[in-house]
C-alpha positions in Angstrom: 103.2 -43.7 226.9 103.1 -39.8 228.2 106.3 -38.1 228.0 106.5 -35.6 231.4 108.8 -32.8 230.9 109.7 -31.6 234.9 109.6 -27.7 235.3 113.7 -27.7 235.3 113.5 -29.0 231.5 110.9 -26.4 230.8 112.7 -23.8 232.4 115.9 -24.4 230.9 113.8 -24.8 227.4 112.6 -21.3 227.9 115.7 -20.2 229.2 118.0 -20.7 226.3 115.2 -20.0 223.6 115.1 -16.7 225.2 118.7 -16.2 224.7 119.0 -17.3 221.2 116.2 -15.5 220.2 117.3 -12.1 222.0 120.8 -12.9 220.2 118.7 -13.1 216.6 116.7 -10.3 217.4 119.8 -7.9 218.8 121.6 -9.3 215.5 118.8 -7.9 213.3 118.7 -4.6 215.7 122.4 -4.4 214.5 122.1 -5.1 211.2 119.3 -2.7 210.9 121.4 0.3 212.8 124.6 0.0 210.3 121.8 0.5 207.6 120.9 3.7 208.6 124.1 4.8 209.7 124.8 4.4 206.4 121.9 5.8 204.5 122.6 8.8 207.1 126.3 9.1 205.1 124.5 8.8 201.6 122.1 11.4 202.4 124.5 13.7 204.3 127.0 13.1 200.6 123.9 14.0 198.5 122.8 16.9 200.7 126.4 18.5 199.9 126.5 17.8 196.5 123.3 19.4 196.4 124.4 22.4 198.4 127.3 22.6 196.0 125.4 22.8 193.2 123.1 25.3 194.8 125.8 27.4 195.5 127.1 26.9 191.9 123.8 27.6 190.2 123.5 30.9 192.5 126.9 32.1 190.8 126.2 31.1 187.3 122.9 33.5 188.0 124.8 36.3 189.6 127.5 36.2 186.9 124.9 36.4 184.6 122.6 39.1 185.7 126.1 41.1 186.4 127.2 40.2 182.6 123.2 41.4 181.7 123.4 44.7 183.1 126.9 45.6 181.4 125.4 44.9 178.1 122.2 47.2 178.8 124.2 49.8 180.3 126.8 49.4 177.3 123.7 50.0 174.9 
């Protein structure tokens, strides 16, 4: 026996796999978005400490060369 499926079922078929699918696929597009929202806030926390410790390292250096040229000028 041949099952007929009229173009209502088959448009209602389509119709709502859309819509769950769409609703899977925005989920993902979410899920996806808070990811890199928040690897933006992990690189934008490393990128500080980074700059800190730049800035740090540049005052180390300039305390040192300062402390340098006492001692040869003291010689």
């Amino acid at each position: 026996e041949k099952v007929e499926i009229d173009s209502f079922s088959r448009t209602f078929d389509t119709f709502f796999d859309n819509i769950f699918s769409d609703f899977t696929i925005q989920d993902q597009i979410d899920k996806a978005y808070e990811n890199i929202c928040e690897n933006a806030k992990v690189a934008d926390a490393l990128l500080l400490k980074l700059e800190t410790m730049r800035d740090e390292t540049l005052s180390c250096i300039e305390m040192a060369t300062k402390k340098r040229e006492e001692v040869l000028l003291s010689l």
